[in-house]
C-alpha positions in Angstrom: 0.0 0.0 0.0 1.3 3.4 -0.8 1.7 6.5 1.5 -0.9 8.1 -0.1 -3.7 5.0 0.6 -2.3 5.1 4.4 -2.9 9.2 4.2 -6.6 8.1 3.1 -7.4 5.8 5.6 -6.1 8.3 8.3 -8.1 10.6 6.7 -11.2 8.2 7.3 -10.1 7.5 10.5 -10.2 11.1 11.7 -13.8 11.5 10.3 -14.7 8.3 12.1 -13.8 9.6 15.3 -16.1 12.8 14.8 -18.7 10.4 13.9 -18.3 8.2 17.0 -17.6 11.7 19.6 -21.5 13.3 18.3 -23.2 10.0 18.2 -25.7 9.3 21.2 -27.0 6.1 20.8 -24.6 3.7 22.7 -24.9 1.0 19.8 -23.8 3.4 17.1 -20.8 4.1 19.5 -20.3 0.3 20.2 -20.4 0.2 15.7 -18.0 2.9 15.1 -15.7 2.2 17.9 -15.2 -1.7 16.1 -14.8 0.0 13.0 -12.5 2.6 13.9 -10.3 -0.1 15.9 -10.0 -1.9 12.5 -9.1 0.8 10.7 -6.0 1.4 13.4 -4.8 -1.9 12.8 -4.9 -1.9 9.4 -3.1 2.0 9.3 -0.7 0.5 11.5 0.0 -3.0 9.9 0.7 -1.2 6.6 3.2 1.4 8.1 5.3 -1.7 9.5 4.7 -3.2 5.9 6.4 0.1 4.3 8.5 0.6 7.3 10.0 -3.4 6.2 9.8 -2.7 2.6 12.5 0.1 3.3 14.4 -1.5 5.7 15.0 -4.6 3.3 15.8 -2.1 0.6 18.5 -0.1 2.8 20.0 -4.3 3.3 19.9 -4.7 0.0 21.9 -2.0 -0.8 24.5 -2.6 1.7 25.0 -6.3 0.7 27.5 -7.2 -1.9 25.8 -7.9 -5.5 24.2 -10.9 -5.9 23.4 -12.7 -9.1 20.1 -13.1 -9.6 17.5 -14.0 -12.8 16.1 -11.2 -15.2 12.5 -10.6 -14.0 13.0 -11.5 -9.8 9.6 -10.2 -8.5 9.6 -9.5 -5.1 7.5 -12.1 -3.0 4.7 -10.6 -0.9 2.6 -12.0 2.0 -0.5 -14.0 1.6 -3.0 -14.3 4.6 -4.9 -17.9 4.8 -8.2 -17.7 6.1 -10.2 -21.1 4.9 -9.4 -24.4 6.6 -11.7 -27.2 7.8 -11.1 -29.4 10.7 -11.9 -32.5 12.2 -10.7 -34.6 15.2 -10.2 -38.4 16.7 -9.5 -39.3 20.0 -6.3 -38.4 19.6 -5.8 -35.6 17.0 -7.5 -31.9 16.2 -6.9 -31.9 12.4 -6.8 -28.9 10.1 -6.9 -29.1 6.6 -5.6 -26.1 4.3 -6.3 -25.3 0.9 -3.4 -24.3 -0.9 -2.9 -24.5 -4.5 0.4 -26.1 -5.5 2.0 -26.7 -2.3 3.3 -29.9 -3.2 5.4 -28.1 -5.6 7.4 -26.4 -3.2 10.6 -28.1 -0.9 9.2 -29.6 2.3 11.4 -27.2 4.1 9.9 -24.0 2.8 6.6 -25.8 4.8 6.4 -25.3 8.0 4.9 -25.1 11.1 5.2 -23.7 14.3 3.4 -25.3 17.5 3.0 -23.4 20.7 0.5 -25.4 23.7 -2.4 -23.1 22.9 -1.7 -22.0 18.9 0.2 -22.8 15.9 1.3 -20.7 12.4 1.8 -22.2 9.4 4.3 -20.3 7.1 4.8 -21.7 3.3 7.5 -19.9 1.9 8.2 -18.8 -1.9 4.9 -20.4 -3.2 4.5 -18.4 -7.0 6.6 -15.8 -5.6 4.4 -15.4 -2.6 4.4 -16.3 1.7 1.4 -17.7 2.9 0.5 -17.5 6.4 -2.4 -19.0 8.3 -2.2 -18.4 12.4 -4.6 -19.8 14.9 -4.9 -18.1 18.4 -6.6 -19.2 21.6 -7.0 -22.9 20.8 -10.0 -24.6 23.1 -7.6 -26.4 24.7 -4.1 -27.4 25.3 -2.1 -29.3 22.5 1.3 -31.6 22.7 3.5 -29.1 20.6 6.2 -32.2 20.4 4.0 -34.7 19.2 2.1 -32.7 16.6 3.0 -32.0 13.1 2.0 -31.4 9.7 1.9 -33.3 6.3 1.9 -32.0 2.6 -0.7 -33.0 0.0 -1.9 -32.2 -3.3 -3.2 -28.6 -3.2 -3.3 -29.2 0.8 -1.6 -29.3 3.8 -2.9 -31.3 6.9 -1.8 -29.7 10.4 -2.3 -32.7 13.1 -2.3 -31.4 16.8 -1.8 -33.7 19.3 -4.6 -33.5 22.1 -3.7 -33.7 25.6 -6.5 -35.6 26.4 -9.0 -37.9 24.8 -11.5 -35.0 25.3 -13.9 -34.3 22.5 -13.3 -30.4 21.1 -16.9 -28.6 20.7 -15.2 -25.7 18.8 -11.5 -25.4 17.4 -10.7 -22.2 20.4 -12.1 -20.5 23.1 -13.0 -17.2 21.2 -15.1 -19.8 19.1 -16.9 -20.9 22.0 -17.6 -17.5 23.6 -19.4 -16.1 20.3 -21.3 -19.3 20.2 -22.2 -18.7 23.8 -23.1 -15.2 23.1 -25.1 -16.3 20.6 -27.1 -19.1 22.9 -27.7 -16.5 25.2 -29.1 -13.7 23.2 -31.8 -17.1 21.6 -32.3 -18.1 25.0 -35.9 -17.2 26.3 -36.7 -15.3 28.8 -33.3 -13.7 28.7 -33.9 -9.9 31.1 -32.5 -6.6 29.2 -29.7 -5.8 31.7 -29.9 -1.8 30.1 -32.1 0.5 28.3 -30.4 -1.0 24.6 -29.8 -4.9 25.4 -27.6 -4.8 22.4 -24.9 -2.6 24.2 -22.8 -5.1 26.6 -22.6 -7.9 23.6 -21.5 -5.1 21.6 -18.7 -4.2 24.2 -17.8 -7.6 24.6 -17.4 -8.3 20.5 -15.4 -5.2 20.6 -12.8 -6.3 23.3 -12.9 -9.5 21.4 -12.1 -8.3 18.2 -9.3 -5.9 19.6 -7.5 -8.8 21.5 -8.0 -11.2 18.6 -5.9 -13.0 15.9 -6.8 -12.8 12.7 -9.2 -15.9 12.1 -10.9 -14.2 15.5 -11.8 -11.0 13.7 -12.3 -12.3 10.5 -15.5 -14.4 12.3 -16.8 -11.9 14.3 -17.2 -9.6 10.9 -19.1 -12.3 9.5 -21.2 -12.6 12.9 -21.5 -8.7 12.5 -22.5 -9.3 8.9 -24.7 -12.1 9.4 -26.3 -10.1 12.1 -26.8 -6.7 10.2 -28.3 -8.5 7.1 -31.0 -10.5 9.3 -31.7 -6.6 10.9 -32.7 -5.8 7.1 -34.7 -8.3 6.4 -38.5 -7.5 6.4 -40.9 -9.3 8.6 -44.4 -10.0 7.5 -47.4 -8.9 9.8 
């Protein structure tokens, strides 16, 4: 992204925040304030981008001349986002669709296990990164025992369980959406304010600020899911 699309997005950023300090209705507040939290990530996660970009330029010029092939294209970073999963007694398995992965060298696949996460990174893929990271799992993995296999178009992430424990979701921010989401359905639920909306608001917001990137990428489609359904007209 160039200086002049971060200069934009500042722009809207600033107009954001007059929006958010003249609005009076605590769910418009709870609206802009998610909003205007994505857009400072994203202003701020391109600025490190540029701020890399011209740090691996300065290396570049201060390292002797390499040879290199006519038309190099500098390789950018891809963010994963789809995967599917599935378990057995003794594994949480991920699947990852990634076309041509089995083209590259199994060393430029790899995985990083932690005893609540993991990030894949597949290096030099078509001249790109990929990178999928899950945060927060449900519950705590073997990091030495798990591990990850390369197929056609795919590659299978296997986390070791510590437990024999069934999984109801893949991690805990999961669970607490689905949780919010059983308690807003349940009946007879009491308004704990004058706009019952406003604390599962708030609470989507600190989840969304504190979250990965799969963790905000769902709760946009909850927010999407749940604006649409808002649109809808009913039939009397």
């Amino acid at each position: 992204m160039s200086r002049e699309a971060i200069e934009n997005l500042t722009l809207d950023l600033e107009e954001m925040r007059k929006l958010a300090g003249s609005a009076q209705r605590s769910r418009v507040q709870q609206m802009l304030a998610i909003d205007i939290r994505k857009l400072e990530t994203d202003i701020q996660r391109q600025r490190d981008l540029l701020a890399a970009q011209a740090a691996s330029s300065e290396q570049t010029v201060a390292r002797p001349v390499q040879t290199s092939a006519p038309g190099d294209v500098r390789r950018y970073q891809v963010e994963l986002k789809e995967y599917a999963w599935d378990q057995s007694d003794k594994f949480i398995k991920i699947f990852v669709t990634v076309n041509g992965v089995q083209q590259v060298p199994e060393d430029n696949v790899n995985v990083e296990f932690t005893e609540n996460s993991f990030q894949l990174v597949i290096s030099d893929l078509n001249n790109k990164d990929y990178i999928f990271v899950v945060n927060n799992l449900l519950n705590s993995i073997d990091a030495e025992k798990s591990y990850r296999r390369v197929k056609s178009d795919m590659v299978a992430i296997y986390l070791a369980k510590q437990g024999p424990a069934k999984w109801a979701h893949l991690t805990l921010t999961a669970k607490r959406l689905q949780d919010l989401k059983d308690e807003r359905m349940s009946d007879g639920k009491k308004a704990t304010s004058d706009d019952p909306s406003a604390g599962l608001m708030n609470i989507m917001q600190q989840l969304y600020e504190s979250g990965d990137p799969e963790t905000k990428r769902m709760i946009n489609k909850a927010w999407h899911e749940s604006q649409t359904k808002q649109k809808m007209p009913t039939l009397e």
